[in-house]
N, C-alpha and C positions, 0 to 999 in steps of 0.2 A: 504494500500500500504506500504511494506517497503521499504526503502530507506537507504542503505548503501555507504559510499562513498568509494570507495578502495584506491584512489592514487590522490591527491591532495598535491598544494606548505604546504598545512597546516600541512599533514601528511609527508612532508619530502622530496618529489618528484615532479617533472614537470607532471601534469595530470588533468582531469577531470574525471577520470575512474566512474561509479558507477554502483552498484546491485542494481537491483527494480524488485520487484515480488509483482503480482497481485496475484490474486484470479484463474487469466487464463492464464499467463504468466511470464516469468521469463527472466529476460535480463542481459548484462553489457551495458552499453553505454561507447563508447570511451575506448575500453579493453586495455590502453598501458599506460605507465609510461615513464620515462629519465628523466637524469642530464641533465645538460648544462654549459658550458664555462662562467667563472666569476671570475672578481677580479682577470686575470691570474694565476689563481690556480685551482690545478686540487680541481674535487671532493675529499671532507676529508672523510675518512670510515665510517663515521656516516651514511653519503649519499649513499653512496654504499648498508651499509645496510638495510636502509629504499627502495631503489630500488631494492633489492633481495628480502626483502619480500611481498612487493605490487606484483613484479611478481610472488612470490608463490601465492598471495592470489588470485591473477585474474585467476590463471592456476586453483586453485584449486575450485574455485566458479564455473568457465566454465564449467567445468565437468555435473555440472546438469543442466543451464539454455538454454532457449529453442533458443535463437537468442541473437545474436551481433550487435548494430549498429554503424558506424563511420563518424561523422561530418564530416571530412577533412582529409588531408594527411601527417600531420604533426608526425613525428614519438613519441613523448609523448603520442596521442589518438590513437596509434595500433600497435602491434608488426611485423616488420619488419622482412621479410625472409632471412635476412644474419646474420650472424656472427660479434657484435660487443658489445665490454663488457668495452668501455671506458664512453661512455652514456646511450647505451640504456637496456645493457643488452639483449640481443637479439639473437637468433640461429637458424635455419631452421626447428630444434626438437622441440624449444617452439612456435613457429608460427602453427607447424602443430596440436601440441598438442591442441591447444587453437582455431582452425578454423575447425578442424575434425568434419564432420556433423554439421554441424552449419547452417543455418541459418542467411548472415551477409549481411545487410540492409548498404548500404553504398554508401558515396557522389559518386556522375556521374563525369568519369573522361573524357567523349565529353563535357562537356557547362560549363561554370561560373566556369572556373579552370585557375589556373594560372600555367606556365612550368613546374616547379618544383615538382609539387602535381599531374601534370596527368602523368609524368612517374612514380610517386612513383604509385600512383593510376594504372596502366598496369601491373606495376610486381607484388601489392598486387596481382590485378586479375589473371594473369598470374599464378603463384605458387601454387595458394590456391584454385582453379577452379576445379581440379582435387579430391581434397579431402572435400570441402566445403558441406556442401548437396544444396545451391543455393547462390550466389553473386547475389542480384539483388537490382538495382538501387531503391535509398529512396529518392529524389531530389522531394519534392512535392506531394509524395504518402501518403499515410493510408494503416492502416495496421488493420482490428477488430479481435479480438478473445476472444467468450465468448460477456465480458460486457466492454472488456477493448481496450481500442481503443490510434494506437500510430498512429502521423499524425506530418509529417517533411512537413518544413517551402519549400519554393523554396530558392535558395541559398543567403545569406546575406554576406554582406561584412564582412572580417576578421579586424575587428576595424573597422576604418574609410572610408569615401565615397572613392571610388578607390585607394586604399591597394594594393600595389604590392604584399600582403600578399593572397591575391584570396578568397574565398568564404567559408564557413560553416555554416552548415547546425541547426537548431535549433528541438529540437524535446518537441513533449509535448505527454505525457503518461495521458490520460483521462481514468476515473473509476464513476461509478454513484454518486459518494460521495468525491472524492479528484481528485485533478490536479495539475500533477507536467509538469514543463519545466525544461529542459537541455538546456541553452543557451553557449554552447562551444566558448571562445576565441572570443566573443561578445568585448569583452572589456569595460565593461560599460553597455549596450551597447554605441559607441559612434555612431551608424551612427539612422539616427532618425525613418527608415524604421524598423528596427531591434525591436525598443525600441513601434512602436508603434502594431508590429507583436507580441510581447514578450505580452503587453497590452491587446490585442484584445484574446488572449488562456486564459484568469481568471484564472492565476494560485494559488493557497495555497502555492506552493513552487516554488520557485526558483532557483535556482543553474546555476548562470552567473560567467563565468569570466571576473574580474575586468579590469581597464587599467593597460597596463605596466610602471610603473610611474617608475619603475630604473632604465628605458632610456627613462626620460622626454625630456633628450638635443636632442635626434632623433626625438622628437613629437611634432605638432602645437598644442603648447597652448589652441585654442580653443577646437582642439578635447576632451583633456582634462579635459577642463570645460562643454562640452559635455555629457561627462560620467558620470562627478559629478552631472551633474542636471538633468541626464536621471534615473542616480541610485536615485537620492530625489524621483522623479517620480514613482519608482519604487515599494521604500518602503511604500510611502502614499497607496498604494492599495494591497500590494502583503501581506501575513499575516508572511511568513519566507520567507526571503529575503537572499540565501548563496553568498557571494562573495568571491570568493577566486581565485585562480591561477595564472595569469602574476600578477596582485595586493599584491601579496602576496612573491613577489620574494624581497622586504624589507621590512624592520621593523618598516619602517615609514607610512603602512599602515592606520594604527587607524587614524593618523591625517589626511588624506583623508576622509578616512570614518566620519569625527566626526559628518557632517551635514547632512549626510544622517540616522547615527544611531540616532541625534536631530529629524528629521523627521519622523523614523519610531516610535519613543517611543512616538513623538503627535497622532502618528494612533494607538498606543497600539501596533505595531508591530515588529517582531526580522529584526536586522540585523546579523549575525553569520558567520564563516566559517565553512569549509567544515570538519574541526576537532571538530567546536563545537555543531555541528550539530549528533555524537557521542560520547558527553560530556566527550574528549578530549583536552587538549589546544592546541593551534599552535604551531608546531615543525619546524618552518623556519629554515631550515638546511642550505638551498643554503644563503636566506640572512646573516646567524651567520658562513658561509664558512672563512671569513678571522679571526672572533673569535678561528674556531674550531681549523685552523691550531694551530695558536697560544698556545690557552692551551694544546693540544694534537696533536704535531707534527708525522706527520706518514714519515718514514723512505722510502727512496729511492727503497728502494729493495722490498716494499712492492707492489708498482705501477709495479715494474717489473716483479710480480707476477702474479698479477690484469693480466697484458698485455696479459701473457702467460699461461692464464686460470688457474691457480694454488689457485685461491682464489673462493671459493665455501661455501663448510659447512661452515665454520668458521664465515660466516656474516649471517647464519641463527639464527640472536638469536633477543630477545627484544629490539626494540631501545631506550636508556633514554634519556632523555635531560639534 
């Protein structure tokens, strides 16, 4: 199985995007990327460019694989059919482009959705319906082809036990010889149905996202301690353990993690993100946003640019750290 991650906090961007091709199969999961509002400052160009090329990379990988799937409705896991180049980067040309003949396995927006996620969920359908080759509901189905078998969870909470944040979908990619999970925006997991769903798939890999510890003062301490002691849980049995995404929106990550990567290295096992998992280091752009400003102040007129589509080529290049 390969496993590539496209768009992750580690790689620069808001996402859990990934490539995974079998032997019979070829997918992205969770095909979308975005900034996000922090530290009242816009995104610093750093960011922008790591989110121009995650969406070249996803438009460009799309072109061969056989099927999309999308956990939930949040616009970081799937490109959005309008025009918006403040976060997401996003147009009606790269939605089409990237759902043309596809094959896209995606959350049920009738059950275990919250407001918000099933209008967003209607107009994905809505738009993309016409040109898709099928939208059909993944909320608890299997899917075989070949020897390779993808089989989504029934819907789990978005973090914690009733999350006005609504529901997502977990999926696990089975092969006769390796098993990975995509545990999307799990957070932890913190809610204990997730973590014992996550348990019961025997995964080789893992790929959860973490909690959002950069807004602890929004979250009940215990869920918290939740996470921390479901990811200990996690690492004793799982053999690569990736955490990254809300986790990863600060720097103070690692010291969260310390007792769970304590835990995995008594099981002989990795704890990693999702950069180091393509031995990469982690490029916390969004957490190092009030650093970047700082050493590399971006000029007024350049946002005005940004605003006014004007900024393109220019951010197609290599992002350094």
């Amino acid at each position: 199985m390969k496993v590539r991650p496209l768009a992750f906090e580690s790689l620069g961007v808001r996402g859990m995007a990934t490539y995974i091709k079998t032997k019979d199969v070829s997918m992205i999961i969770d095909p979308g990327s975005a900034l996000g509002p922090r530290f009242n400052l816009k995104p610093h160009e750093r960011e922008y460019t790591a989110l121009f090329n995650s969406r070249e990379e996803i438009l460009s990988i799309s072109e061969n694989v056989d099927l999309l799937t999308i956990s939930h409705y949040h616009f970081d896991h799937f490109v959005p059919n309008f025009e918006n180049c403040k976060f997401i980067w996003s147009s009606p040309e790269m939605a089409e482009k990237l759902y043309k003949d596809k094959l896209i396995l995606a959350k049920d927006i009738s059950e275990k959705i919250n407001t918000s996620q099933r209008k967003r969920g209607y107009m994905f359908r809505k738009k993309n319906m016409d040109f898709a080759e099928e939208i059909r509901v993944a909320d608890g189905h299997e899917l075989k082809n070949g020897l390779t078998r993808l089989k989504f969870s029934d819907p789990v909470y978005h973090g914690a036990k009733g999350t006005k944040l609504g529901y997502t979908l977990i999926l696990t990619v089975e092969t006769p010889n390796f098993t990975l999970v995509h545990a999307a925006d799990a957070q932890g997991p913190m809610y204990k149905k997730s973590l014992e769903y996550i348990i019961s798939q025997d995964p080789d890999l893992l790929l959860v996202g973490g909690p959002p510890t950069y807004i602890s003062f929004k979250i009940d301490g215990k869920d918290l301690k939740n996470a921390k002691n479901n990811l200990k849980s996690l690492a004793k049995r799982i053999p690569i353990l990736v955490v990254d995404h809300h986790l990863l929106r600060t720097l103070d990550y690692k010291k969260f993690l310390n007792p769970v990567l304590k835990t995995a290295e008594k099981a002989n096992h990795s704890v990693i993100t999702a950069s180091e998992l393509i031995d990469k280091e982690p490029n916390l752009l969004e957490a190092r946003r009030k650093e970047l400003h700082k050493k590399e102040p971006i000029e007024k007129e350049w946002y005005e640019r940004l605003k006014k589509g004007e900024i393109d080529e220019n951010l197609h290049k290599t992002e350094s750290s």
